[in-house]
N, C-alpha and C positions, 0 to 999 in steps of 0.2 A: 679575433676577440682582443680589444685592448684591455692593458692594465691601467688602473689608476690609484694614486695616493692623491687624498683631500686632508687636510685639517680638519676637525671638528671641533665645536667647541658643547660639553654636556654642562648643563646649568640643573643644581638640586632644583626641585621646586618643593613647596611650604607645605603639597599634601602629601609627598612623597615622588621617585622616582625623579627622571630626570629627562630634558627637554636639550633635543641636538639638534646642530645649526651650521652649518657648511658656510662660511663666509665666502669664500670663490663659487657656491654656487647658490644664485641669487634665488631665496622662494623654497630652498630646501631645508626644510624640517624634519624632525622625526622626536621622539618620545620612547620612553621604556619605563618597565618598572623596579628595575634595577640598572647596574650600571652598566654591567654585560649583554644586558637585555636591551641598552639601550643605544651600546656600540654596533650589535645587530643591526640592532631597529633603523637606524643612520644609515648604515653602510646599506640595506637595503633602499633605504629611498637615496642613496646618492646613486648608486647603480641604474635605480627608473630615470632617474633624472639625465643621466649623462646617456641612456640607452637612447631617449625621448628628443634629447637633443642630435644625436646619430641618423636616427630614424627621419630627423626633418633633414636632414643633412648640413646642420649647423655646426660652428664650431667650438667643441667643448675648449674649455676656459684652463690657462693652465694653472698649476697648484701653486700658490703663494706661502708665504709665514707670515703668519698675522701675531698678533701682541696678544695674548688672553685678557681679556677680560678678568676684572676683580669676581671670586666664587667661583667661577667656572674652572673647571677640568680641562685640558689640551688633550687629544688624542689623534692621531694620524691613523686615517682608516683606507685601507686598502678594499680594492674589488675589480671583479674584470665585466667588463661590460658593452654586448653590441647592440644594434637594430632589433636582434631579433628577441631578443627581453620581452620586447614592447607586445604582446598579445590583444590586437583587437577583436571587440563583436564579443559576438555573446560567452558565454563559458558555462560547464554543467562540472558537477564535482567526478572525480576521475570513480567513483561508485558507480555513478548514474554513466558516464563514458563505458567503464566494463558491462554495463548490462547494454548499453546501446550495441558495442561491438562484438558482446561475444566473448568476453575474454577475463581473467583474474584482476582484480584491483594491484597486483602486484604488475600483472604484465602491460598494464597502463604502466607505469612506472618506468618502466624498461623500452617503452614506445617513445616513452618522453621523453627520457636519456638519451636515445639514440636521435630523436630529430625527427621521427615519422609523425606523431603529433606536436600539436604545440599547446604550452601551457604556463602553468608556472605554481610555485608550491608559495604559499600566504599562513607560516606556522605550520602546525600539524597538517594543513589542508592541501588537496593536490587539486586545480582547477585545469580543467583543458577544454580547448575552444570548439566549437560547436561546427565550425568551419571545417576543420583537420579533420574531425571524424567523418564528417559527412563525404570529403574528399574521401578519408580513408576506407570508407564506405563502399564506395565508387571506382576504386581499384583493383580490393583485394579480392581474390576467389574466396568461396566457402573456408571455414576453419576445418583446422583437422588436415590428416594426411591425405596426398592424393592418392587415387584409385589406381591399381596397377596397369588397367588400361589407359590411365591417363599418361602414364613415365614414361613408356612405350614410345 
């Protein structure tokens, strides 16, 4: 997994909250509604961005110093970021994943931490791919322990 440092640049805006801008990386936006919320909010879409970039196998762009802008904020946002961010196809929410599998909405969690699905959390929300489970489906034996004739 690389690391990256971007610039950003947060601009207030007139209704509120505040609109971020990655100058090294062309086309990347983000928003928030506050100003923490909205270094978040950046740092998540420069991550898909430079993931999306990986995944084609392009080369991400390196980090410059740019001048601010009059009104805007400077802030240098870090994150780490590979290929495997990038989740495609379809997605069910990790609620709908534990009843498909079998399992706690906590232990989705911990499936997804470790790598055996794939997914990705959007705020409070934990989404995972439709793909994985169905793989994960297709692997695993029943839940629960195995029978003592089975150890044997």
């Amino acid at each position: 997994m690389g690391k990256y440092i971007f610039q950003a640049f947060l601009t207030p805006e007139d209704e509120g909250g505040y609109s971020v801008e990655f100058p090294d990386l062309p086309g990347c936006f983000s928003c928030g509604d506050t100003f923490h919320d909205a270094v978040a909010m950046g740092a998540d879409a420069a991550k898909t961005y430079v993931a999306s970039l990986l995944g084609r196998g392009e080369t991400v762009p390196g980090p410059q110093h740019h001048s601010c802008p009059s009104g805007t904020d400077n802030v240098m946002v870090f994150f780490e970021a590979d290929p495997a961010y990038i989740v495609e196809g379809a997605v069910v929410s990790a609620a709908e994943a534990s009843r498909r599998l079998g399992v706690s909405p906590g232990r989705i969690t911990h499936m997804l931490d470790a790598g055996v699905l794939d997914g990705y959390r959007e705020g409070r929300r934990t989404w995972v791919s439709v793909a994985s489970i169905e793989k994960r489906l297709s692997e695993t034996p029943k839940v629960g322990r195995p029978r003592k004739a089975q150890m044997a």
